[in-house]
C-alpha positions as CSV (number, residue, x, y, z in Angstrom):
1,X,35.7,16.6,77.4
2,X,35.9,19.9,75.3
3,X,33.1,20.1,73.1
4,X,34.1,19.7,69.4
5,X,32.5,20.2,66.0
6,X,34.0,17.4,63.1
7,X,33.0,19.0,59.6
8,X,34.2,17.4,56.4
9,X,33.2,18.7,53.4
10,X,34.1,16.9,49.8
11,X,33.5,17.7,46.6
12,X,34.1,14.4,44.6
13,X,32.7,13.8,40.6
14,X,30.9,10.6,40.7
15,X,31.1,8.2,37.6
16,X,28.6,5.7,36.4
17,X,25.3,7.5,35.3
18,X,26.2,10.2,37.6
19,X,29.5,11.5,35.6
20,X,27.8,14.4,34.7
21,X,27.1,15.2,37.9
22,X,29.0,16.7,40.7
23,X,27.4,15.6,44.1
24,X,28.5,17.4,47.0
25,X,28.3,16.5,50.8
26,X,29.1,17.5,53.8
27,X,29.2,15.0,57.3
28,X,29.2,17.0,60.5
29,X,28.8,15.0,64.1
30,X,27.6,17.5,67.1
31,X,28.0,17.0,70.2
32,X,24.9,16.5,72.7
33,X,24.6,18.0,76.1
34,X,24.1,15.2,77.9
35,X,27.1,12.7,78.3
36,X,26.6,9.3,78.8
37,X,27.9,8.1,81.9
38,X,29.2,11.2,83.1
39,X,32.2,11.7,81.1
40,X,31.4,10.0,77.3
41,X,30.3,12.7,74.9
42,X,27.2,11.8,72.5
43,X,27.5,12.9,69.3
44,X,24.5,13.5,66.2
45,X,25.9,12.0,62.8
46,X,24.3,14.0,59.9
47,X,25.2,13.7,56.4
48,X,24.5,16.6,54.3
49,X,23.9,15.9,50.4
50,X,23.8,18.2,47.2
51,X,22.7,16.0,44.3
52,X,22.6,18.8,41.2
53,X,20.2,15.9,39.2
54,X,17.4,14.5,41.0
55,X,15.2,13.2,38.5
56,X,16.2,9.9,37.8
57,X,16.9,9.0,41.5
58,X,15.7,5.9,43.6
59,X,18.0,5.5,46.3
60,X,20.4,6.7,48.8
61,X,22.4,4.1,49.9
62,X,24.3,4.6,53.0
63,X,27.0,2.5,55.0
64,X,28.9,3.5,58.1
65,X,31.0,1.2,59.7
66,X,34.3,0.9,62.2
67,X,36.2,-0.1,59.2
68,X,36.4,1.0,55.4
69,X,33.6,-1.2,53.6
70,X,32.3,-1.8,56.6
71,X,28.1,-1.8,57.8
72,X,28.2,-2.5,61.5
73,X,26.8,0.6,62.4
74,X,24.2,1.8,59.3
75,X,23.5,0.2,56.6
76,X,20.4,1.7,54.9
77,X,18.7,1.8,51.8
78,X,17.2,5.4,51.8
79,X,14.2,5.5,49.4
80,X,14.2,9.0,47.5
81,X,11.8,11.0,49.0
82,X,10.5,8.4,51.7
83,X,10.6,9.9,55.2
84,X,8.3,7.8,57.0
85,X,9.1,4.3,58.2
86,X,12.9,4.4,58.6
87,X,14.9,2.9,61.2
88,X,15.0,4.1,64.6
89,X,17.3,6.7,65.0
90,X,17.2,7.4,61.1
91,X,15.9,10.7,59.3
92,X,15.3,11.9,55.9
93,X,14.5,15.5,54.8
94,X,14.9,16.9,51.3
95,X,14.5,20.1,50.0
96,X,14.8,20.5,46.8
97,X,18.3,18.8,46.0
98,X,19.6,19.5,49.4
99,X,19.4,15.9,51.7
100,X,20.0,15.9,55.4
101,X,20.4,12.5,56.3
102,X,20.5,11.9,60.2
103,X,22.3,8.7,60.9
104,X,22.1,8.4,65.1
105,X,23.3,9.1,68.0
106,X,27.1,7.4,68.8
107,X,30.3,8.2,70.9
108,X,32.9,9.5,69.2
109,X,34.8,6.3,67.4
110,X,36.6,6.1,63.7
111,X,33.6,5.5,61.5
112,X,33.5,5.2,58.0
113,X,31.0,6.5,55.5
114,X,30.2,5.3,51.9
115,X,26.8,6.6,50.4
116,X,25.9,5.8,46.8
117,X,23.3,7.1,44.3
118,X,20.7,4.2,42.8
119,X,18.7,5.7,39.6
120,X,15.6,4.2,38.2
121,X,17.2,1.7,36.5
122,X,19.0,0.1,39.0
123,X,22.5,1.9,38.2
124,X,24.6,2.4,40.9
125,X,27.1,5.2,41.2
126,X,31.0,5.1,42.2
127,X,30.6,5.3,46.3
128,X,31.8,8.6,47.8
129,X,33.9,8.0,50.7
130,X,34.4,10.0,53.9
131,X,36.2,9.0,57.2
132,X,36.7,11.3,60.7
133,X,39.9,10.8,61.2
């Protein structure tokens, strides 16, 4: 299987208590050298995040699934700047307002993405959505 490199990038405004913000991301998933079984290619889901506005936020919540709306594969709660604890196969780095969200190890499959911003007062912003295919 030829190795390949999926890269989306979206610019998208979010509403809610985010309008004034413009958070960019970026979902890559790279393939590992080591296929499972011979012949099925392992790919590293990562989810890149620019959030211009930091202060007020709590969360980064994060669904990926087979199907839009969907939480079969991740569906995780990310505490702003809490790096310790997470799920297996789960990782959280910031710096400064650049997020790299790791979200596993998985064969290539149609996956959905939604990941929404939580402030301190329990606001939720519009979900950005991104899909592979």
């Amino acid at each position: 299987m030829a190795k390949q490199i999926f890269l989306f990038t979206l610019l998208l405004h979010t509403m809610s208590v985010y309008s004034q913000s413009t958070l960019s991301y970026n979902v890559t998933a790279t393939p590992s050298q080591n296929p499972v079984n011979n012949f099925d290619t392992v790919y590293s889901f990562h989810c890149f995040l620019t959030i211009p506005d930091t202060s007020n936020v709590s969360y980064i919540l994060v669904k990926m699934g087979t199907n839009l709306g969907w939480s079969n594969v991740v569906d995780h709660d990310f505490e702003y700047d809490v790096d310790a604890g997470l799920p297996s196969g789960l990782d959280y780095v910031r710096s400064g307002n650049e997020i790299t969200l790791s979200l596993g190890n998985r064969t290539m499959d149609s996956y959905f993405l939604q990941v929404s911003l939580k402030d301190t007062s329990n606001n939720v912003s519009s979900p950005i959505l991104w899909n592979n295919n």
